[in-house]
N, C-alpha and C positions, 0 to 999 in steps of 0.2 A: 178341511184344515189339517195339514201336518200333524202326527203323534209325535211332540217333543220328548213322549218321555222313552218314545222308542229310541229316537236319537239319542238321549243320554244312555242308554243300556246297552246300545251298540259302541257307546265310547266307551264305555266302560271295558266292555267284553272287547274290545282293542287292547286295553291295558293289556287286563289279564291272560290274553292271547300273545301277548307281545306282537302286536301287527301293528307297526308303524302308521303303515297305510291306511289300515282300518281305523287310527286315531283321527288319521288327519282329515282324512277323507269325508268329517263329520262335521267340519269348519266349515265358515262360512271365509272365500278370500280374504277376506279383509280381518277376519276372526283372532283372537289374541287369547294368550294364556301367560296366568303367572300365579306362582307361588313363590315358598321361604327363597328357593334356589336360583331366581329368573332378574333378579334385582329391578325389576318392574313387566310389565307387559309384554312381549314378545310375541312375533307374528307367525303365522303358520309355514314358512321354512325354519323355524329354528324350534317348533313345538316339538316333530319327529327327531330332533336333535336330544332333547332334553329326556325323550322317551330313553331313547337309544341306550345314553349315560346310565339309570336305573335299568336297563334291562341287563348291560353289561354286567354291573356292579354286582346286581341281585339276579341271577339268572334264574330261581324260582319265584321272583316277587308277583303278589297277587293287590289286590285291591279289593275287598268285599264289600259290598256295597249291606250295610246296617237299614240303615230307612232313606228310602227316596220322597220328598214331598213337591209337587208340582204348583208351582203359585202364578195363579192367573193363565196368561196364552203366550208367555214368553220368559219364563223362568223355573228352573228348578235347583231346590237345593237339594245335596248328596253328603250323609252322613255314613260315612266308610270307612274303611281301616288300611292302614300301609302295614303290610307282613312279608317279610323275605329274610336270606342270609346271606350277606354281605360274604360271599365267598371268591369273589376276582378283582383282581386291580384292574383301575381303570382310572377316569378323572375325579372319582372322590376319593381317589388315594389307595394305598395298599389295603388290601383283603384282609379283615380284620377277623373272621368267621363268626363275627356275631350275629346273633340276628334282631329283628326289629319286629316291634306287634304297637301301633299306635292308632289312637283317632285320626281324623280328618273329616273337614266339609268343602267340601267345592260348592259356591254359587255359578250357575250356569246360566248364563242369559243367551236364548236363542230368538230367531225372525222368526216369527209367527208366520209367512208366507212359505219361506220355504223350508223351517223347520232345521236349519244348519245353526252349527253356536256361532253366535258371534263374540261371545268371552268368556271365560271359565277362571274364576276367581279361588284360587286354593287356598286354604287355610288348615296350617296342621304343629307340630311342637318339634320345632329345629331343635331345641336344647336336647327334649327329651328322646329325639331320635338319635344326638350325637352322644347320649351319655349310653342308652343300650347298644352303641359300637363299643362304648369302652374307647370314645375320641374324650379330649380333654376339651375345656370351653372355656376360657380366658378375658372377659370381656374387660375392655379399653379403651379410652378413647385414642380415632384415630391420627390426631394431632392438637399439639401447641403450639398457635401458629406463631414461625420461626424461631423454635426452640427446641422441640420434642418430635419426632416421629415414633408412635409405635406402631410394632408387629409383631411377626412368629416365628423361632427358630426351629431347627430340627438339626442331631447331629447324627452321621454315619460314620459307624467305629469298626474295625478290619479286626479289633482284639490284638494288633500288634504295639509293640510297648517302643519298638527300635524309636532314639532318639531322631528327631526329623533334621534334613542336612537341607530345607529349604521350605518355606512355605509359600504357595501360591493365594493371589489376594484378585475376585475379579467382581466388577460391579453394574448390573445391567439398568437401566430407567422400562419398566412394564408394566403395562394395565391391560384391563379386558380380555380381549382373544390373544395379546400379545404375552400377561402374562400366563395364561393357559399353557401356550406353546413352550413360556420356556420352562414351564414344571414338565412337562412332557418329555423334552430333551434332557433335562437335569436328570429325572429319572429315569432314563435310558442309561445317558454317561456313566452315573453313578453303579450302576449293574453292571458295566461293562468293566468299571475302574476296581470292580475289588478284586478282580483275577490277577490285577499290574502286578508286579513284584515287588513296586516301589512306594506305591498306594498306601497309606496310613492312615488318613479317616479326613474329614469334612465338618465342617458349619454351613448351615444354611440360614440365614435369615433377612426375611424380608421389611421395611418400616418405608412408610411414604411412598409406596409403588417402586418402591428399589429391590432390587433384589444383590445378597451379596452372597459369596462363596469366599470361605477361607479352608485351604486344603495342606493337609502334611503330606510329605515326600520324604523320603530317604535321602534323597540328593537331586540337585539341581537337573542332573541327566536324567533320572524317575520322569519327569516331567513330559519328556518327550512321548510317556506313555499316551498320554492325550489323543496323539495324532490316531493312535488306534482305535479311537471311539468316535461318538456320534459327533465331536466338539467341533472336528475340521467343518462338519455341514452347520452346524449352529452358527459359528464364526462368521461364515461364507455367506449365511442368510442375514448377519445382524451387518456387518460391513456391508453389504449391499443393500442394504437399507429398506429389504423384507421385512423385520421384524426389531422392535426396541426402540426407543429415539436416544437412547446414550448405553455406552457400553466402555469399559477398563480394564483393562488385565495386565496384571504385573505379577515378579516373582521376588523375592525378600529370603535375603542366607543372613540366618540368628549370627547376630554379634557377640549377643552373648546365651544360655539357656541356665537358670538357675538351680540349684538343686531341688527337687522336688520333696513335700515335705507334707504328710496326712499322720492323724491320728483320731484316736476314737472322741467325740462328743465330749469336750469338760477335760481333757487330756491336752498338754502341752504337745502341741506336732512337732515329729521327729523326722529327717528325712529318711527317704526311703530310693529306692532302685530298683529297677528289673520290672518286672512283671509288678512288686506293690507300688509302683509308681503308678500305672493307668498309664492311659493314652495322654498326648499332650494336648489334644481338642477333647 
């Protein structure tokens, strides 16, 4: 009979080796994994996937394994710890340098003939992993249906104060791989746009699988800065009907821009100018 528990210590020591191969390799075809991050079951081309993302993110991330308990001829559960530091961007987002020390248990159901898993059931503290990055957690619901969408912003600021002589407004419809992709391209673009000269900062925010961008320019002709970034290929992928199922972009010159007006907490606001004004996003 198969040693199942050799197979789980051989996945294991895949983690912690960072060997893709050696993870997968331990499946059985038809085998599936999920945890907090998989949003159900996933099959053995998208497991080495999901490795990849965590090896990227934590390039020393380890997995110890605390107590292994083998139940019956076709099950073990695995009581281990998730430990790394968050030191490269990748698709969980910018390198935060924190690091992470948390529980975990994986149920691992394997064939007792030939000893491969055929699913491995993760269980571990999304909250409490997102709070030792020092990420924020927001919980919401994610709709009222036809009234309400919510989501999540983020805003990118240049630190420049120059009044904006045009704002860009564009709005894509993305879910699953799709919206992957366009965080992917967003954050390229955005790296590429703070060099512009014209560039002034950004809103991002997503509700109901929409994704929007609201950008400040200097002037309408700023805008032409675009073409120098990744946007002409995003464009060219979402018009050709690669990637999104709806997509808008437009551009809007202020009719009018009012004065800007802050003061301290319990204080009548005064307005202000220049540099104590802030950005306009």
């Amino acid at each position: 009979m198969p040693d199942i528990e050799a197979t789980v210590r051989r996945y294991f020591d895949g983690w912690n080796s960072h060997d893709v191969s050696a993870i997968t390799a331990q499946f059985d075809p038809e085998g599936t994994f999920e945890d907090a991050t998989t949003g159900g079951p996933v099959g053995v081309d998208l497991i080495g996937i999901f490795a990849q993302v965590l090896f990227d993110a934590f390039p020393d991330s380890q997995l110890p394994i605390d107590q292994l308990h083998v139940v019956g001829d076709d099950r073990v559960i695995i009581e281990f710890r998730i430990v790394g530091t968050h030191t490269e961007n990748s698709l969980l987002g910018p390198a935060t340098g924190s690091s992470v020390d948390l529980p975990g248990v994986d149920v691992i159901t394997l064939d007792p003939d030939t000893g491969l898993i055929r699913s491995v059931r993760g269980y571990w503290d999304m909250a409490g992993f997102l709070d030792q990055l020092g990420l924020q957690t927001n919980p919401s619901p994610k709709t009222i249906d036809g009234l309400i969408d919510f989501g999540m912003g983020v805003r990118v600021h240049t630190g420049k104060t120059t009044e904006p002589g045009c704002f860009t407004v564009t709005s894509t419809d993305a879910t699953g791989d799709d919206a992957t992709w366009v965080n992917s391209m967003t954050e390229t673009m955005v790296a590429e746009l703070m060099s512009q000269p014209g560039y002034l900062g950004s809103c991002f925010t997503v509700a109901g699988g929409r994704h929007y961008t609201f950008t400040a320019w200097e002037s309408p002709e700023a805008v032409e800065g675009l073409r120098t970034t990744n946007h002409r290929e995003a464009m060219r992928a979402m018009l050709a009907g690669e990637q999104c199922t709806r997509i808008m972009t437009s551009l809007w010159v202020p009719l009018r821009l009012n004065v800007t007006k802050a003061g301290a907490a319990g204080e009548r606001p005064v307005a202000v100018s220049g540099a104590d004004a802030g950005q306009w996003l």
